[in-house]
C-alpha positions, 0 to 999 in steps of 0.5 A, a space after each residue: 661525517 658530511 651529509 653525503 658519505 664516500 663508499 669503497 668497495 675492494 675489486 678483489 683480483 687475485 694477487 693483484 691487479 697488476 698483470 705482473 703482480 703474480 711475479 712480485 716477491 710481495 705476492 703468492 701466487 699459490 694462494 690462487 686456489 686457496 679459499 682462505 687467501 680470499 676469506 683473508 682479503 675480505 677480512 681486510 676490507 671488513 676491517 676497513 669498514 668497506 661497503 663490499 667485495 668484488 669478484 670479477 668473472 668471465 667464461 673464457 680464459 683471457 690472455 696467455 695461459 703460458 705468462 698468465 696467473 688466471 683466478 680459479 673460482 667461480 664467484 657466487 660460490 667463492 663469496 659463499 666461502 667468504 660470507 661465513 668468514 665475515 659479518 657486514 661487507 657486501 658481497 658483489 660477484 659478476 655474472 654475465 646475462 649472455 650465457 646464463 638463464 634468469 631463472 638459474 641466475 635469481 636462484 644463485 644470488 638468492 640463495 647468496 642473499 640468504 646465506 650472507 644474511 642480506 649482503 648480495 650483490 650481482 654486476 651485471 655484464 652482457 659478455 663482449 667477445 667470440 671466444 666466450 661465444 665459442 663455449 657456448 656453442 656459438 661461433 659469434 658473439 651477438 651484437 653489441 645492442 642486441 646483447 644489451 636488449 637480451 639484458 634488460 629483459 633478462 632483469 625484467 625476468 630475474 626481478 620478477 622472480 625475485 618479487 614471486 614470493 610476497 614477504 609474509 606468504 610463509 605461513 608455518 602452520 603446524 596445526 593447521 598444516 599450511 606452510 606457504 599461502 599460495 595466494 602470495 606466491 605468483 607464476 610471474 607467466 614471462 613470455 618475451 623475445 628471448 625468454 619464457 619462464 613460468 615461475 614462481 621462484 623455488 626460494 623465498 624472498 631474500 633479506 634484501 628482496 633484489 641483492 644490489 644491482 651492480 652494472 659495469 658498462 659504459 657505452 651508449 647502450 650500456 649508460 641507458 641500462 644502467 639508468 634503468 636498473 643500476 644502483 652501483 655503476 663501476 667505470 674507468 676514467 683516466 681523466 678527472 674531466 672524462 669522469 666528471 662528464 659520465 657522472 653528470 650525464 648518467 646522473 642525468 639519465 638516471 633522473 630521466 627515469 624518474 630514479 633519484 640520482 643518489 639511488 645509483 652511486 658511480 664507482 670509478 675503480 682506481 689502482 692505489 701504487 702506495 709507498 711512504 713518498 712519493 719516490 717509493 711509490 713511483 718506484 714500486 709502480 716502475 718495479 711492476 711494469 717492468 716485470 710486464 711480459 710484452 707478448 703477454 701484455 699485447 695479447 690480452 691488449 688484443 682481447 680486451 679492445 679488440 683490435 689485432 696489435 700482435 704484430 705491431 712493432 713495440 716502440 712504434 705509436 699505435 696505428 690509426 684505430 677503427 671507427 666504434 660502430 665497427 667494434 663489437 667488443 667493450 666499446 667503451 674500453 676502446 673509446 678509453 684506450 684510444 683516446 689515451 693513446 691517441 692523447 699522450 702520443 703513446 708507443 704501444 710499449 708506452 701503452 702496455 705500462 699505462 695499462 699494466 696495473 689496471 687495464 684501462 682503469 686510472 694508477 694513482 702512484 703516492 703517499 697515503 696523503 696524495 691518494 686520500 687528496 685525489 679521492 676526497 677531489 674526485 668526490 667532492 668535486 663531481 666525478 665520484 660517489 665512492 671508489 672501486 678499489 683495485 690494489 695492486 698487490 694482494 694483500 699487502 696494497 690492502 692492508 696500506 690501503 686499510 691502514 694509512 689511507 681510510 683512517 685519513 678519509 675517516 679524520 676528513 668526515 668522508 668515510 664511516 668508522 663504523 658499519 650502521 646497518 646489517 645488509 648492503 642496501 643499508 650500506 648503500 643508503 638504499 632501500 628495501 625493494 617492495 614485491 610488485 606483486 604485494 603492491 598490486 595486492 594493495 590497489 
């Protein structure tokens, strides 16, 4: 094993990333609603020795009800499920600091931390768009800066909650009668721009004492968060030169901060199309693209940049795109498809293949050599710690990931064989956070 280890974390999507995976005989699509579908792919990925799952959320149905296989669960809860049915993967489900309160939100990834035996972890997302809003009784999103401002309070709140319970305050006195030494649990007393909460935290601290902060964003506002409270950062790149330049600078951000660069791993997610050659995989990736539905596909183009392209003609180039300071939505996917369009010169048909597998994030069609090279250059040369790894199928682009892919990562010394820790901070190489409140104890 080099000194510097890869980490692989499984982006479970349903069955599939691909928006078309849902029609490929390959998948299921009545497994959706089925809890042990999931248990099933986390066991794969457990087998795998990966360092977690990952579920993504939103509190909105995306896309084209009609032509979309939308997931049916809720996160926290499905990897609740999943921690009994596995013993070391992480657990890494998405909640959004727009429409969720501190307080609620630590109790969840808590009690996750607790169930799991320390395998929490919590992507944190600000929200972007109005139809999320508008179930929350809100006929706007908030801006895109102050989305993130609410964020980085929401973290202050949610990790001082966390901290309330000083590691040794349960006592479990029976003869004397104390349970808790309520000197070592603190009302954290916040009162800010956008939240007031008293505390204590109602759970004790978590194996882990903060689950893992994951952060997903890759704006301007979205880079200074992450280097202020990222530990895993997941992004997309098309380009080995656009990933390059993002790890660099957040590792610089992050250092900056007065952070060790390698307390915060950068993740690009890539979309594995495998076959035995090169001409099976490309033909399996051709093979899903062409089951892409065009007026399903531009819709959700829409939602996702934020621009209005449903009546655009499909085997026309993209129109000129609206300058980013007007864009209130994801702007750094926007950034990415613009610039990927305006690139390669693309029809808008053209665009919605590139996008199909893993919107916005890169496909990487070959054999298992030709996926372990990419990662292994990606890894080796600056532009990533580890991978955010989105299958195109589920489970069968798993299991080929697991079976021919790891064990070539694995003879290459990138890539652990075995798990050597418990919790996932040990299989990030993290530590275990210190209460704030017992540090200032010690002065």
């Amino acid at each position: 094993m080099s000194a510097r280890e890869l980490h692989l974390n499984a982006f479970l999507m349903g069955v599939g990333h691909h928006e078309a995976a849902w029609r490929h005989p390959r998948t299921d699509p009545r497994a959706l609603d089925d809890v042990a579908h999931f248990q099933h792919l986390a066991r794969i990925a457990e087998r795998g020795t990966f360092d977690s799952v990952f579920l993504a959320d939103g509190v909105q149905i995306w896309g084209d009800v009609r032509h979309t296989a939308a997931n049916r669960f809720e996160p926290v809860t499905l990897l609740t499920a999943i921690s009994q049915a596995t013993e070391r993967i992480g657990l890494i489900a998405t909640a959004s600091t727009g429409f969720s309160e501190p307080y609620n939100l630590a109790r969840l990834f808590s009690s996750l931390d607790h169930i799991s035996g320390g395998r929490a972890g919590w992507n944190i997302v600000t929200t972007a768009g109005d139809r999320s809003a508008q179930n929350f009784n809100r006929e706007v999103n908030t801006e895109h800066a102050e989305r993130y401002q609410r964020a980085d309070e929401f973290l202050d709140v949610v990790t001082a909650l966390w901290d309330s319970w000083e590691d040794d305050a349960l006592v479990v006195d029976r003869e004397s009668g104390v349970f808790a030494e309520d000197a070592k649990v603190h009302e954290i007393n916040h009162k800010g721009r956008f939240f007031s909460v008293r505390g204590p935290l109602n759970a004790v601290r978590s194996p882990q004492g903060h689950p893992l902060l994951v952060q997903a964003g890759s704006s301007e506002d979205g880079r200074a968060f992450a280097s202020a409270w990222a530990e895993a950062v997941f992004t997309a790149h098309q380009t080995h030169g656009d990933a390059t330049a993002f790890y660099a600078d957040l590792k610089r951000r992050v250092t900056a901060r007065g952070r060790a660069a390698e307390d915060v791993k950068v993740l690009p997610g890539i979309v594995p199309v495998l076959g035995g050659t090169e001409t099976e995989a490309r033909a399996l990736a051709d093979e899903l693209d062409g089951l892409i539905i065009p007026v399903r596909a531009v819709r959700q183009l829409t939602e996702l940049i934020g621009v209005d392209l449903t009546d655009h003609p499909l085997d026309e180039r993209l129109p000129e795109f609206p300058p980013v300071s007007r864009v209130n939505g994801a702007k750094s996917r926007f950034e990415l498809v613009r610039d990927l369009a305006q690139r390669e010169r693309l029809t808008l048909r053209q665009l919605l293949g590139r996008l199909g597998g893993g919107r916005g994030h890169q496909v990487v069609a070959g054999t298992p050599e030709q996926i372990a090279d990419h990662i292994e250059l990606w890894f080796t040369t600056g532009a990533a710690d580890g991978f955010n790894v989105m299958a195109p199928l589920l489970p069968s682009g798993l299991e080929d990931f697991v079976d021919h892919v790891v064990p070539l990562l694995r003879a290459r010394g990138l890539f652990r064989t075995e798990y050597t820790g418990r919790t996932l901070r040990e299989h990030y190489g993290l530590p275990r956070p210190v209460s704030r409140y017992a540090a200032t104890a010690l002065v």
